[in-house]
Biopython code that builds the backbone (N, CA, C, O; Angstrom):
import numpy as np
from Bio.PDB.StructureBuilder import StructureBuilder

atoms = [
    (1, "UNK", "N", (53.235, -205.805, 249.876)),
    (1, "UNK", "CA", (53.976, -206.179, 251.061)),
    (1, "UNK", "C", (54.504, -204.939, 251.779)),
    (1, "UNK", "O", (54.349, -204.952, 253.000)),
    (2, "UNK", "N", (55.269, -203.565, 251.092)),
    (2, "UNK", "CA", (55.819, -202.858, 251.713)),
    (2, "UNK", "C", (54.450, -201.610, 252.701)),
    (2, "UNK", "O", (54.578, -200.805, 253.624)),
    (3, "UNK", "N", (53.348, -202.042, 251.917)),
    (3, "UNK", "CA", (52.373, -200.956, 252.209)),
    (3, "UNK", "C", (51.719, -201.670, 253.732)),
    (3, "UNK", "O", (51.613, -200.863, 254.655)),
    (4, "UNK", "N", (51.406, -202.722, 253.940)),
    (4, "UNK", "CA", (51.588, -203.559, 254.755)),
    (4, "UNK", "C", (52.292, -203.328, 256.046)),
    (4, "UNK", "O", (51.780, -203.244, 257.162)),
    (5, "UNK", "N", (53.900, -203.215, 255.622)),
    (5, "UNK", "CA", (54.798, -202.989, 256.526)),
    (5, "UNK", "C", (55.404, -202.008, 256.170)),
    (5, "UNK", "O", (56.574, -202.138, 255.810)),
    (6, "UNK", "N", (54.722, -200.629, 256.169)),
    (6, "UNK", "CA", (54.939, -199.278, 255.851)),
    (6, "UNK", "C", (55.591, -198.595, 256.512)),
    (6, "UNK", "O", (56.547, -197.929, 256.114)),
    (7, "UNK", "N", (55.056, -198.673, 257.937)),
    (7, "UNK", "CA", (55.440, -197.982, 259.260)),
    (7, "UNK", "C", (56.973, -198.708, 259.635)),
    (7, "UNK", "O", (57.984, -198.059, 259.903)),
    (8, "UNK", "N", (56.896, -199.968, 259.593)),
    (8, "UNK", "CA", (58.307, -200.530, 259.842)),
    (8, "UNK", "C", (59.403, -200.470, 258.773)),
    (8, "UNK", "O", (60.586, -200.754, 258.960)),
    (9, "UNK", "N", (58.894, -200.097, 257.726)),
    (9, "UNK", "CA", (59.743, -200.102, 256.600)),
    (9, "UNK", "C", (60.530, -198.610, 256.545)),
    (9, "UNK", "O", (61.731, -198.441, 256.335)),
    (10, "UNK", "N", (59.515, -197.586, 256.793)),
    (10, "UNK", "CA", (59.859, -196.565, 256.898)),
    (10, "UNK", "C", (60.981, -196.369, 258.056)),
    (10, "UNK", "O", (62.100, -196.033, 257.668)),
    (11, "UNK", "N", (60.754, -196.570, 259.565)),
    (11, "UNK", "CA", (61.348, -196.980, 260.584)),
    (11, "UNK", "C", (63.156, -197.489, 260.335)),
    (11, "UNK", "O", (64.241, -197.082, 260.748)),
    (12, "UNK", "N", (62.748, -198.429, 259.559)),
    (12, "UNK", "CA", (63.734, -199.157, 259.121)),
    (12, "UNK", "C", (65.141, -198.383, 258.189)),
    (12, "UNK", "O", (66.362, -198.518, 258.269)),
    (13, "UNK", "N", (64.374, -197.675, 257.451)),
    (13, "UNK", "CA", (65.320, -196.983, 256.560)),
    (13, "UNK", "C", (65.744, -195.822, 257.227)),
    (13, "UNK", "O", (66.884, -195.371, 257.121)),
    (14, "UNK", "N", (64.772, -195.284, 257.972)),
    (14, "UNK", "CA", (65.167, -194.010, 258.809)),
    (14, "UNK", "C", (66.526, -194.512, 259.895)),
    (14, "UNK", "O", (67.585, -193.891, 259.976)),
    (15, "UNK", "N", (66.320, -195.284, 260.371)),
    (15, "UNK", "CA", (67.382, -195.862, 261.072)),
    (15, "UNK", "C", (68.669, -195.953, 260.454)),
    (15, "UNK", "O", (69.692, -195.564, 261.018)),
    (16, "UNK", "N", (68.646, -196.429, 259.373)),
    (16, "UNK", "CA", (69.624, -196.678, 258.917)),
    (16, "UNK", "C", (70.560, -195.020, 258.165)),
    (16, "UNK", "O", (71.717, -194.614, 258.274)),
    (17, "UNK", "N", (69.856, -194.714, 257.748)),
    (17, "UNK", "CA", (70.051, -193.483, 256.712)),
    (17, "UNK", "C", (70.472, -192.530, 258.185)),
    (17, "UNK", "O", (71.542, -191.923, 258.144)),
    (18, "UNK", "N", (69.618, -192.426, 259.442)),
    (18, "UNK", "CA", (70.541, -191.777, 260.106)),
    (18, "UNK", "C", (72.147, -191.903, 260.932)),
    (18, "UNK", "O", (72.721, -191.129, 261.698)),
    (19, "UNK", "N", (72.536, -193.268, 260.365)),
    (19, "UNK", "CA", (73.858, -193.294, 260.728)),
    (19, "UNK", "C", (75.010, -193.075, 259.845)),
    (19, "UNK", "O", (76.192, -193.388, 259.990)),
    (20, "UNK", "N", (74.224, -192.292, 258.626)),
    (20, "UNK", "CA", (75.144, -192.163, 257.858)),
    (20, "UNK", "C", (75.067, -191.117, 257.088)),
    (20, "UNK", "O", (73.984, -190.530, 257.087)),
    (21, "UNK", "N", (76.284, -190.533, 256.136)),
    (21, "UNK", "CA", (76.350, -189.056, 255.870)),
    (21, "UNK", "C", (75.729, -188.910, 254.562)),
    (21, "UNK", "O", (75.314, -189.960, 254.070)),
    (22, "UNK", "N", (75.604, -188.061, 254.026)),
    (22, "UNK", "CA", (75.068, -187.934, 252.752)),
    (22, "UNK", "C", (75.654, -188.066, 252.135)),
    (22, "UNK", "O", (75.025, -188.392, 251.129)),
    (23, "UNK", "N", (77.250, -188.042, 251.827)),
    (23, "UNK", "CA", (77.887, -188.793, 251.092)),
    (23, "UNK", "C", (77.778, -190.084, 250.805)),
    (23, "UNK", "O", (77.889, -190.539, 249.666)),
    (24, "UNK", "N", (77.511, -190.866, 252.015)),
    (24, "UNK", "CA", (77.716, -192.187, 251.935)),
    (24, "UNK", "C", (76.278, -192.950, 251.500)),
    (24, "UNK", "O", (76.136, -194.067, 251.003)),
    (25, "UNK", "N", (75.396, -192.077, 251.817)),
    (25, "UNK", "CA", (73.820, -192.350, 251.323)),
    (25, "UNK", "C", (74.104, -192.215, 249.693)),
    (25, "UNK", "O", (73.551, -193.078, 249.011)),
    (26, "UNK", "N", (74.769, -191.397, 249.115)),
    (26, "UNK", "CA", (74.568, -190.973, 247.878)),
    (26, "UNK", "C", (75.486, -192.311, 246.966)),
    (26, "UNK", "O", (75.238, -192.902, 245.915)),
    (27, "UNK", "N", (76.465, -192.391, 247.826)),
    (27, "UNK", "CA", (77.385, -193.772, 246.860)),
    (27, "UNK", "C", (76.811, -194.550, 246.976)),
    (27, "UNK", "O", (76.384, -195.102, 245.962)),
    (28, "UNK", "N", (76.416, -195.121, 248.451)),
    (28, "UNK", "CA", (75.576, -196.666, 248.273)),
    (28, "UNK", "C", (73.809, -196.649, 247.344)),
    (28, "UNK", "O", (72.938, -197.517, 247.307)),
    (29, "UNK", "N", (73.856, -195.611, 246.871)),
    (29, "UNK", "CA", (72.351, -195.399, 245.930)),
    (29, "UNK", "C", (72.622, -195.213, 244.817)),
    (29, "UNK", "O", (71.723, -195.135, 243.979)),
    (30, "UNK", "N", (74.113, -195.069, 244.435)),
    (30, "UNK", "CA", (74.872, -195.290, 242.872)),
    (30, "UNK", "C", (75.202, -196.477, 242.994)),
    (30, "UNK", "O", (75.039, -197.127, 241.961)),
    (31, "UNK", "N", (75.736, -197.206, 244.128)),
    (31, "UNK", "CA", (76.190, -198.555, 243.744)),
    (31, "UNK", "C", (75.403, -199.440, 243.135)),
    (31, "UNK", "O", (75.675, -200.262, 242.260)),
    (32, "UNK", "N", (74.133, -199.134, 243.824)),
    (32, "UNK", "CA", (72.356, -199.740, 243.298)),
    (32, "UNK", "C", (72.105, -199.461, 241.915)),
    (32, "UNK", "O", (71.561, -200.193, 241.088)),
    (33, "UNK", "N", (72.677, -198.047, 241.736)),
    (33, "UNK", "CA", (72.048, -197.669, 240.304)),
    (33, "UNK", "C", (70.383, -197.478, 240.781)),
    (33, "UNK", "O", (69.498, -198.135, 240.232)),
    (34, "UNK", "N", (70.068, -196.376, 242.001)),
    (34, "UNK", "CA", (69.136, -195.975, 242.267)),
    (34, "UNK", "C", (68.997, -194.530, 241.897)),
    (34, "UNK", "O", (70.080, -193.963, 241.755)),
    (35, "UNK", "N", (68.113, -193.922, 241.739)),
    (35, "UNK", "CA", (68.239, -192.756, 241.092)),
    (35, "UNK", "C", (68.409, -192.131, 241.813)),
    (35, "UNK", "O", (68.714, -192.936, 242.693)),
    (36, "UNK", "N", (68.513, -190.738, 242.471)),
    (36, "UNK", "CA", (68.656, -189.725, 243.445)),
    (36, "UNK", "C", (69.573, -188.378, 243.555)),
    (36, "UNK", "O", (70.680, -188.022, 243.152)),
    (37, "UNK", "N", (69.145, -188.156, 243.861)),
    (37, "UNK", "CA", (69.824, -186.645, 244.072)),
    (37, "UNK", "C", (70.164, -186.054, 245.952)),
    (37, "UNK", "O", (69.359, -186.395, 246.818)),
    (38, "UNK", "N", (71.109, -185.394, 246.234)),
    (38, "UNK", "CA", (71.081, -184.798, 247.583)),
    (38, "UNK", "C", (69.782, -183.451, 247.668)),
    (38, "UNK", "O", (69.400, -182.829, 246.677)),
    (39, "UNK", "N", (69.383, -183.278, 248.783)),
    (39, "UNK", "CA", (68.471, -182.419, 248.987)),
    (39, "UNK", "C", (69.465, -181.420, 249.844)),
    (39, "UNK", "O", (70.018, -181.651, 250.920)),
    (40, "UNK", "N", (69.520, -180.116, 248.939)),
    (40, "UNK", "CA", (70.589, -179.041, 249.672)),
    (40, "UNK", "C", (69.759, -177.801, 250.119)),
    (40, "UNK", "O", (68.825, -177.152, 249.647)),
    (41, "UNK", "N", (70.572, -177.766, 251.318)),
    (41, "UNK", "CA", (69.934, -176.689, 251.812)),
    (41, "UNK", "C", (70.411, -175.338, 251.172)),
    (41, "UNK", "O", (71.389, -175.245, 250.429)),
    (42, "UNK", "N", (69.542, -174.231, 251.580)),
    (42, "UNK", "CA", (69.854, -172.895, 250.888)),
    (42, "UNK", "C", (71.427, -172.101, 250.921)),
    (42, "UNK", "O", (71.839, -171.309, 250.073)),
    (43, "UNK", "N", (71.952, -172.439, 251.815)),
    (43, "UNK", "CA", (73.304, -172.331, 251.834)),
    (43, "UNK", "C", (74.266, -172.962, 250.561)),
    (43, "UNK", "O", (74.983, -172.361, 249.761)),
    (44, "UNK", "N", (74.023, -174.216, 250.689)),
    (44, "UNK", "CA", (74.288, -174.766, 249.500)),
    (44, "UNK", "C", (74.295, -174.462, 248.280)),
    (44, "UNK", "O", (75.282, -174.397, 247.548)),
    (45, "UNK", "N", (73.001, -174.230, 247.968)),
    (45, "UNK", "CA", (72.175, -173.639, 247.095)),
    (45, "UNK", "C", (73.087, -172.129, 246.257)),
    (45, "UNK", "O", (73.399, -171.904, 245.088)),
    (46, "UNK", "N", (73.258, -171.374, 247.524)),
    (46, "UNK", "CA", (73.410, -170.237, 246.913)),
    (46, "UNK", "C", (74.748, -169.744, 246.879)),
    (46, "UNK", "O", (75.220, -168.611, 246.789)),
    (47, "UNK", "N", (75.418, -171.315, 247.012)),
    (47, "UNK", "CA", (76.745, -170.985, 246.806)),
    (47, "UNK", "C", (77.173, -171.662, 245.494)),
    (47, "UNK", "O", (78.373, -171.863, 245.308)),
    (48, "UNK", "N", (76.359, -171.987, 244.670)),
    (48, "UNK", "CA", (76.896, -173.260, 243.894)),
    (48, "UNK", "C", (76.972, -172.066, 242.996)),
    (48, "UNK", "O", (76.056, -171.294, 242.715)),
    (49, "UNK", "N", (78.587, -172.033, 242.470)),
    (49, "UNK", "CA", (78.907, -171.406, 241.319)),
    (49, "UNK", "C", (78.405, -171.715, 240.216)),
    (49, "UNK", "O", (78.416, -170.732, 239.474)),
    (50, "UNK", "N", (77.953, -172.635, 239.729)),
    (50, "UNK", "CA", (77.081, -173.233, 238.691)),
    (50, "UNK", "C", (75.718, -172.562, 238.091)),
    (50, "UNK", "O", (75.530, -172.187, 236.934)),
    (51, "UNK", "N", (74.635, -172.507, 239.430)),
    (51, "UNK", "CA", (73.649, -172.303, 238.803)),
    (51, "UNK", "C", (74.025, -170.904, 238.478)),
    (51, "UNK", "O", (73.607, -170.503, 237.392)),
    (52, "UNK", "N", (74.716, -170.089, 239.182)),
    (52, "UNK", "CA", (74.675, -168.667, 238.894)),
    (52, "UNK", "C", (75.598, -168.538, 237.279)),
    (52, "UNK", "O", (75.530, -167.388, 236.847)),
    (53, "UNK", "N", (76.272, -169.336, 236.522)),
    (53, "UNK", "CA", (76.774, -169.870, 235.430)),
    (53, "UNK", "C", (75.703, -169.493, 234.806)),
    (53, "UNK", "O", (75.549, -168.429, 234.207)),
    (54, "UNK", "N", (74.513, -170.846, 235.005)),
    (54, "UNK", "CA", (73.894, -171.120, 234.097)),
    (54, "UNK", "C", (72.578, -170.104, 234.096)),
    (54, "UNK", "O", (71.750, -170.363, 233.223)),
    (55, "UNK", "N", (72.336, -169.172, 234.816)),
    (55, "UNK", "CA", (71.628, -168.278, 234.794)),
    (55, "UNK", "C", (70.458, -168.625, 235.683)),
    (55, "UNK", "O", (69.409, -168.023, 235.454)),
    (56, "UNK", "N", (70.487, -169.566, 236.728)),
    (56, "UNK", "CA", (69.527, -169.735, 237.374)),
    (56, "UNK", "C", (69.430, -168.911, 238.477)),
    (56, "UNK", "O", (68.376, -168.289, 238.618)),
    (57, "UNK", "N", (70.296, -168.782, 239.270)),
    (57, "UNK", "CA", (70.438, -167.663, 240.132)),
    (57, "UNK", "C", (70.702, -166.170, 239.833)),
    (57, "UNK", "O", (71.038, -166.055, 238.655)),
    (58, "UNK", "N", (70.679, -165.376, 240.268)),
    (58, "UNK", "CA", (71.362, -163.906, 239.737)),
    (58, "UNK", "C", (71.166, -163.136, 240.879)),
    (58, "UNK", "O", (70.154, -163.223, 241.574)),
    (59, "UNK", "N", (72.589, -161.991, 241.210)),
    (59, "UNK", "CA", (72.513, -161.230, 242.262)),
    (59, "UNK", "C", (72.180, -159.874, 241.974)),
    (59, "UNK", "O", (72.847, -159.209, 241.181)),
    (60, "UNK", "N", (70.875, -159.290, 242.763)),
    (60, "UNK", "CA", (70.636, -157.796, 242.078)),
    (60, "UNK", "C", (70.502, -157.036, 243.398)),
    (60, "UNK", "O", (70.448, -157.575, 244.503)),
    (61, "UNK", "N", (70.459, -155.859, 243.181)),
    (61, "UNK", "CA", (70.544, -154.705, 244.053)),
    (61, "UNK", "C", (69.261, -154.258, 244.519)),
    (61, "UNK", "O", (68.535, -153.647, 243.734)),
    (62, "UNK", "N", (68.882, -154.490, 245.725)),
    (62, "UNK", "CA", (67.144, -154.174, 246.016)),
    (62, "UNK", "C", (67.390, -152.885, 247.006)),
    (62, "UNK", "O", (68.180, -152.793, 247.945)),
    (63, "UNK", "N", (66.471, -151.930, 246.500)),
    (63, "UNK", "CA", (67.043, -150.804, 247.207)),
    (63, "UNK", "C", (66.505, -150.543, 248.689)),
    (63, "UNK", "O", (66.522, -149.393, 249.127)),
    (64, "UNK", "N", (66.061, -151.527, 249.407)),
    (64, "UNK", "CA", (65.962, -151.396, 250.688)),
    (64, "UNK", "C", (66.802, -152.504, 251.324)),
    (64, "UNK", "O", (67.417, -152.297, 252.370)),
    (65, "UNK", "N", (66.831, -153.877, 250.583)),
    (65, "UNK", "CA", (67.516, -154.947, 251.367)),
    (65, "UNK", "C", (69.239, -154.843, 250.696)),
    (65, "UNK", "O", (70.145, -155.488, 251.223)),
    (66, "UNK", "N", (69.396, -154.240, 249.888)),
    (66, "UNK", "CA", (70.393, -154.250, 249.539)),
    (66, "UNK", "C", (70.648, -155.167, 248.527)),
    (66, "UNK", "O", (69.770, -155.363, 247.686)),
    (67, "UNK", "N", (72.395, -156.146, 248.433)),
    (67, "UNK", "CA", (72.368, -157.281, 247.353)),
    (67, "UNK", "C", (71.895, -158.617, 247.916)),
    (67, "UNK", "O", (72.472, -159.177, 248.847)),
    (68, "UNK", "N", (70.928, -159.048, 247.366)),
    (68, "UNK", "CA", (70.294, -160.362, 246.985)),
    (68, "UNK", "C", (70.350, -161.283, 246.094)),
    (68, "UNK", "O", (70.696, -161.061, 244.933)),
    (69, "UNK", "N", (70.009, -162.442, 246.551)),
    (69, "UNK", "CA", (69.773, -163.655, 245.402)),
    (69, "UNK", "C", (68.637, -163.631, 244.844)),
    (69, "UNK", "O", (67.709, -163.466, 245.635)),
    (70, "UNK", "N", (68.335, -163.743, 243.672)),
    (70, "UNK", "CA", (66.686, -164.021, 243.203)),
    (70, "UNK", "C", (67.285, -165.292, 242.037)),
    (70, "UNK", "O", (68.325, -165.414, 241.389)),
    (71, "UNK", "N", (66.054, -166.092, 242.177)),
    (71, "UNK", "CA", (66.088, -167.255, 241.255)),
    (71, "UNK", "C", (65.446, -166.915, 239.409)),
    (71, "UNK", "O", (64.640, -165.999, 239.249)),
    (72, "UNK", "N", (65.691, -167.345, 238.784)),
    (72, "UNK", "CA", (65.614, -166.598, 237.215)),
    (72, "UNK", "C", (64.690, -168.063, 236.487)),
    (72, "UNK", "O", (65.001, -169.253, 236.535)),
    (73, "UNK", "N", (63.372, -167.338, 235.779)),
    (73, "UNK", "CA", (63.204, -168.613, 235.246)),
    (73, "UNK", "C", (63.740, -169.626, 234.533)),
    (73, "UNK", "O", (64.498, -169.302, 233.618)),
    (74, "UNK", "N", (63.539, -170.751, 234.720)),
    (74, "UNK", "CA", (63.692, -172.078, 234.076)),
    (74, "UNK", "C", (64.300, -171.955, 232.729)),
    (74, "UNK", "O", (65.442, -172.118, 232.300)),
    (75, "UNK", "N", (62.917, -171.538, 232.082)),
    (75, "UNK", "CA", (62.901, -171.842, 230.735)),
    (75, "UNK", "C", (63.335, -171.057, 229.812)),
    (75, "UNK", "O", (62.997, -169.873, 229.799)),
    (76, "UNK", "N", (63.908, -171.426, 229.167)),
    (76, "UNK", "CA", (65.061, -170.851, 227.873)),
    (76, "UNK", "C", (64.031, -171.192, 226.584)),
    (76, "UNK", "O", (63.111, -172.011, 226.595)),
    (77, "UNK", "N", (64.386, -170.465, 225.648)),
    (77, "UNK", "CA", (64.199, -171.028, 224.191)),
    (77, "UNK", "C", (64.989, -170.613, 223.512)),
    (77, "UNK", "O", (65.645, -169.643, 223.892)),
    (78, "UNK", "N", (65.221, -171.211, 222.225)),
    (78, "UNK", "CA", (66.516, -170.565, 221.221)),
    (78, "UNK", "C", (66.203, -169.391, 220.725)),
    (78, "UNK", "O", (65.074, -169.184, 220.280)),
    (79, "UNK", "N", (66.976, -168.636, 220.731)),
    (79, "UNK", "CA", (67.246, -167.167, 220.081)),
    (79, "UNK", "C", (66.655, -166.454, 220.935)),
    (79, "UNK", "O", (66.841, -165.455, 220.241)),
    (80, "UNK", "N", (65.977, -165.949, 222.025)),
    (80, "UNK", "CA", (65.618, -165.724, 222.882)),
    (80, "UNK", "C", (66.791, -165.640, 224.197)),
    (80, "UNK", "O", (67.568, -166.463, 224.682)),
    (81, "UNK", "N", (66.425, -163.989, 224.523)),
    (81, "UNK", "CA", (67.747, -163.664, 225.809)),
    (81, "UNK", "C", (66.502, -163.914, 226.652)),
    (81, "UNK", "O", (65.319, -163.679, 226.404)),
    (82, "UNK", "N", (67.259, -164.605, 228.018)),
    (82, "UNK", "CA", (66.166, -164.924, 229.355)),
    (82, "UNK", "C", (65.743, -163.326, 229.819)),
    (82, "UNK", "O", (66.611, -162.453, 229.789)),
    (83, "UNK", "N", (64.655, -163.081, 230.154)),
    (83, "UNK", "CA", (64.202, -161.952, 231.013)),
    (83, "UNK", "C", (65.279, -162.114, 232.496)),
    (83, "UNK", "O", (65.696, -163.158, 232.998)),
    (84, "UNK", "N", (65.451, -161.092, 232.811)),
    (84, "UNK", "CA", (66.828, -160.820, 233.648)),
    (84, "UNK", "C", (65.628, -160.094, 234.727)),
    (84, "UNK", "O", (65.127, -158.983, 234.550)),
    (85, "UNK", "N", (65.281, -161.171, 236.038)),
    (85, "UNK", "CA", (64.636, -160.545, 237.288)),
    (85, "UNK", "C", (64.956, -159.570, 238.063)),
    (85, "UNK", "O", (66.155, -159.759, 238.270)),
    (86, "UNK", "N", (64.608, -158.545, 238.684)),
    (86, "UNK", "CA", (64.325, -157.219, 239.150)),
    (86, "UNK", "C", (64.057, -157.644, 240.595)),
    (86, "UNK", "O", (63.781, -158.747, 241.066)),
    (87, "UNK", "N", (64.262, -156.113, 241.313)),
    (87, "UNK", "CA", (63.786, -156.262, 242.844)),
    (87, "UNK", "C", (61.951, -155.969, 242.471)),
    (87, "UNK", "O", (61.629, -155.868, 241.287)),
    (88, "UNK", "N", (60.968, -155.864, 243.472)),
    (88, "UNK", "CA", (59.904, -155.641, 243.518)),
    (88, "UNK", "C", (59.464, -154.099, 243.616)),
    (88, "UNK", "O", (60.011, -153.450, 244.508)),
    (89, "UNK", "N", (58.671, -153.543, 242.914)),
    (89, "UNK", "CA", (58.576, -152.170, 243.556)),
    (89, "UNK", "C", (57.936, -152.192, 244.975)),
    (89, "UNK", "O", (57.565, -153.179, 245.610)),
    (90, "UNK", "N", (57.901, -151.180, 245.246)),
    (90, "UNK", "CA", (57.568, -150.698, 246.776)),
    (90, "UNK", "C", (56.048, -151.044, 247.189)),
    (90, "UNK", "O", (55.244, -150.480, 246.446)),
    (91, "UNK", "N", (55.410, -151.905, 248.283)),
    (91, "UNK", "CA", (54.609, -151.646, 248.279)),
    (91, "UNK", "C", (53.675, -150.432, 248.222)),
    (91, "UNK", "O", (53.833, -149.613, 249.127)),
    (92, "UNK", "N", (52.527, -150.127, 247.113)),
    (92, "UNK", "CA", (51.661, -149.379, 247.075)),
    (92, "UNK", "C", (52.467, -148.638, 246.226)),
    (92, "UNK", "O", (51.998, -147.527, 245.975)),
    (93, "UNK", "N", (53.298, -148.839, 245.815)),
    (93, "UNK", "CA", (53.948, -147.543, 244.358)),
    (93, "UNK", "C", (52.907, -147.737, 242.794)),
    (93, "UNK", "O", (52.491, -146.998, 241.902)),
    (94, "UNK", "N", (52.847, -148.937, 243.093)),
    (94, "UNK", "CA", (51.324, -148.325, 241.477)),
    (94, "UNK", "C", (49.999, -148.349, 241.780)),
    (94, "UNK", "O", (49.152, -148.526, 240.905)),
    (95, "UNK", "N", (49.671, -148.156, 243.181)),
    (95, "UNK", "CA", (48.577, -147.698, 243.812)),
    (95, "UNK", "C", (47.973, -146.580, 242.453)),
    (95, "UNK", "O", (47.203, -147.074, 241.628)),
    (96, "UNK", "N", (48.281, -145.470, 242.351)),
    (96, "UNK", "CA", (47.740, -144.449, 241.300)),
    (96, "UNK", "C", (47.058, -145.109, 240.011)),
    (96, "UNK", "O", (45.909, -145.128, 239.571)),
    (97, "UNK", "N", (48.474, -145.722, 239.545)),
    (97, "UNK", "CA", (47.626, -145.881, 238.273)),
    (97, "UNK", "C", (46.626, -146.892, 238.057)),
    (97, "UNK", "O", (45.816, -146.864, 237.130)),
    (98, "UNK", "N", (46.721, -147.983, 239.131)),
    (98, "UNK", "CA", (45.708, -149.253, 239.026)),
    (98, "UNK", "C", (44.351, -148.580, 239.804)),
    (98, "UNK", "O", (43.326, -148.513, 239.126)),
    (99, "UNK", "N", (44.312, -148.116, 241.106)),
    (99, "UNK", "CA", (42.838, -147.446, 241.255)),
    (99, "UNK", "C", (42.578, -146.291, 240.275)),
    (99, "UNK", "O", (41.380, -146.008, 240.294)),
    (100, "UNK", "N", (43.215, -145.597, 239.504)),
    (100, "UNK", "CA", (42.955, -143.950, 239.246)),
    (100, "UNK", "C", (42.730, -144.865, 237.582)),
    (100, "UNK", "O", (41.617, -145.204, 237.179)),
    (101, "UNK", "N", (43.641, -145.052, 237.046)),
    (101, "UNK", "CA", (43.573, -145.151, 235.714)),
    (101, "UNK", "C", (42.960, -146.424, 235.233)),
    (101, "UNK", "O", (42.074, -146.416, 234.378)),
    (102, "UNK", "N", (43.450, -147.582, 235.803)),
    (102, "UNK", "CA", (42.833, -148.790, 235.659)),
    (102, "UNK", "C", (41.364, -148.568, 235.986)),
    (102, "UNK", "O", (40.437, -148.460, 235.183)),
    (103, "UNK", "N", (41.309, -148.503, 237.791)),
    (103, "UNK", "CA", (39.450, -148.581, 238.287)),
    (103, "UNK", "C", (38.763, -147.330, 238.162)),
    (103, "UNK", "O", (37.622, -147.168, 238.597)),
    (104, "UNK", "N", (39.422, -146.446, 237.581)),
    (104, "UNK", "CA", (38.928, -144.879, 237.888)),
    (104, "UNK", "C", (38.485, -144.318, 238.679)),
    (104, "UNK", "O", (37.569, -143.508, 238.545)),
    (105, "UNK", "N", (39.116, -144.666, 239.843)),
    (105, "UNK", "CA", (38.946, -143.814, 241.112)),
    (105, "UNK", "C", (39.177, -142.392, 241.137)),
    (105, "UNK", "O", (40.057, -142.187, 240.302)),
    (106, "UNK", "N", (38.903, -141.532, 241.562)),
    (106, "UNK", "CA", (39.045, -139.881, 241.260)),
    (106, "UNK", "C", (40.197, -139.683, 241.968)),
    (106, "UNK", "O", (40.425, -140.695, 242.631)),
    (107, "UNK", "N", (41.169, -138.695, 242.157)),
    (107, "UNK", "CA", (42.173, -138.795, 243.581)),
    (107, "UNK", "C", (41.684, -138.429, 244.336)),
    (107, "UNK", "O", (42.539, -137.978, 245.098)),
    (108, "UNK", "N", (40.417, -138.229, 244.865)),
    (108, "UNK", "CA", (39.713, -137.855, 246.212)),
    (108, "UNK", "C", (39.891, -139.167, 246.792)),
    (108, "UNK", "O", (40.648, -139.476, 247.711)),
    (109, "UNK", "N", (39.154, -139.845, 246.184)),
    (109, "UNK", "CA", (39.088, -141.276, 247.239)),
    (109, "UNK", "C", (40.492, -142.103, 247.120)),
    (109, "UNK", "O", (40.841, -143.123, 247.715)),
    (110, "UNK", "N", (40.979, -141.543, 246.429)),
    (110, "UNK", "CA", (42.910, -142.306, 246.870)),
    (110, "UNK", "C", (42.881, -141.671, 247.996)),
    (110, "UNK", "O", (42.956, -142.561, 248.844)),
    (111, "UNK", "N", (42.823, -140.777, 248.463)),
    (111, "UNK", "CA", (43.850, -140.034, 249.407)),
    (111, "UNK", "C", (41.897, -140.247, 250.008)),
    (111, "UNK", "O", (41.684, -139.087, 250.362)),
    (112, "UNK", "N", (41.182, -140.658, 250.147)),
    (112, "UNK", "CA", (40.409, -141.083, 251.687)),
    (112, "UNK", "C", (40.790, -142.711, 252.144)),
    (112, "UNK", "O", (40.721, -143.257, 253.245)),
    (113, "UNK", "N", (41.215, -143.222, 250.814)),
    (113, "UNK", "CA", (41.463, -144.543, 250.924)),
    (113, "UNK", "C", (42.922, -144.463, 251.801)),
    (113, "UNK", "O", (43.098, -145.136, 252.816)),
    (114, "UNK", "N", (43.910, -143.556, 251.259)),
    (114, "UNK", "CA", (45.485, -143.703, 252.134)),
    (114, "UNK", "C", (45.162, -143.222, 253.311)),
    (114, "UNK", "O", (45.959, -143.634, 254.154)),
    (115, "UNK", "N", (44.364, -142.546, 253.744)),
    (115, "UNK", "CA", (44.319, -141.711, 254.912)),
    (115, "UNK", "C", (43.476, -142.838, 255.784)),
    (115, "UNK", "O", (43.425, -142.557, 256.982)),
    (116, "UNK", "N", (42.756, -144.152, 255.376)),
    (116, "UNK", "CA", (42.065, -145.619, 256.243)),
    (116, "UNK", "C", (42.871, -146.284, 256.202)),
    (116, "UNK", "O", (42.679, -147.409, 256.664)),
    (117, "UNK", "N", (44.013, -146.000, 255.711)),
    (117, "UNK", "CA", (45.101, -146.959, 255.572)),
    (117, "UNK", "C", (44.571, -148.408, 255.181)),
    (117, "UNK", "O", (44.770, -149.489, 255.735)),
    (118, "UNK", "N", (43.971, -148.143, 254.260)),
    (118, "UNK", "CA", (42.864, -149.035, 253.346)),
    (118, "UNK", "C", (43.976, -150.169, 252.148)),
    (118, "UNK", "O", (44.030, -151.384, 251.956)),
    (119, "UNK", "N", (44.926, -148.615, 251.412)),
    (119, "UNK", "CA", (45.821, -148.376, 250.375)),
    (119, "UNK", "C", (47.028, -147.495, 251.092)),
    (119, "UNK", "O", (47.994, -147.117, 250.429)),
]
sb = StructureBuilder()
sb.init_structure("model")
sb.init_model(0)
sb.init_chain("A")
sb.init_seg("    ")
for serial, (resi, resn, name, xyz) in enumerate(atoms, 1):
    if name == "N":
        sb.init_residue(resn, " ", resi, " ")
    sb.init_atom(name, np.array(xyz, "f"), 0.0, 1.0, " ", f" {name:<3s}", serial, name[0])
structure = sb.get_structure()
């Protein structure tokens, strides 16, 4: 039936859900005992003293953008400290060792490759 009347159903709820706040969306979907959660925006997000608690967030020092948020993986296991995320290196900073040592490029052709702005 609802697939049917999909377009109006949808319609229907949109209507409704826009006259009202997310608070009030969120109680009348507990009153149901419907499952749900709010969808927060990044502001939100990166203010919630919590996740940064629980180690999901973490603020580090990136040496061009300065202090940032970076998100920290998920997954935990016991006895195990979480890997603690980093800024990125620079683009093209292990240029050397991945063509030279990894592909064995000679440094001639690094430096014909930087000079095509290839690498």
């Amino acid at each position: 039936m609802r697939v049917a009347n999909m377009q109006q159903t949808d319609d229907m709820v949109t209507g409704w859900t826009m006259t009202r706040t997310r608070r009030e969306l969120l109680a009348a979907a507990k009153a149901f005992r419907f499952l749900c959660a709010p969808v927060r925006d990044l502001a939100e997000v990166m203010s919630d003293r919590h996740l940064f608690e629980r180690g999901m967030l973490q603020w580090i020092e990136h040496p061009e953008l300065g202090r940032v948020v970076l998100p920290n993986s998920p997954l935990r296991f016991h006895g195990v400290d979480p890997v603690r995320a980093g800024p990125s290196r620079a683009l093209g900073a292990d240029n050397e060792p991945v063509y030279g040592a990894w592909l064995g490029l000679p440094p001639e052709r690094l430096l014909e490759l930087r000079s095509a702005a290839a690498i």
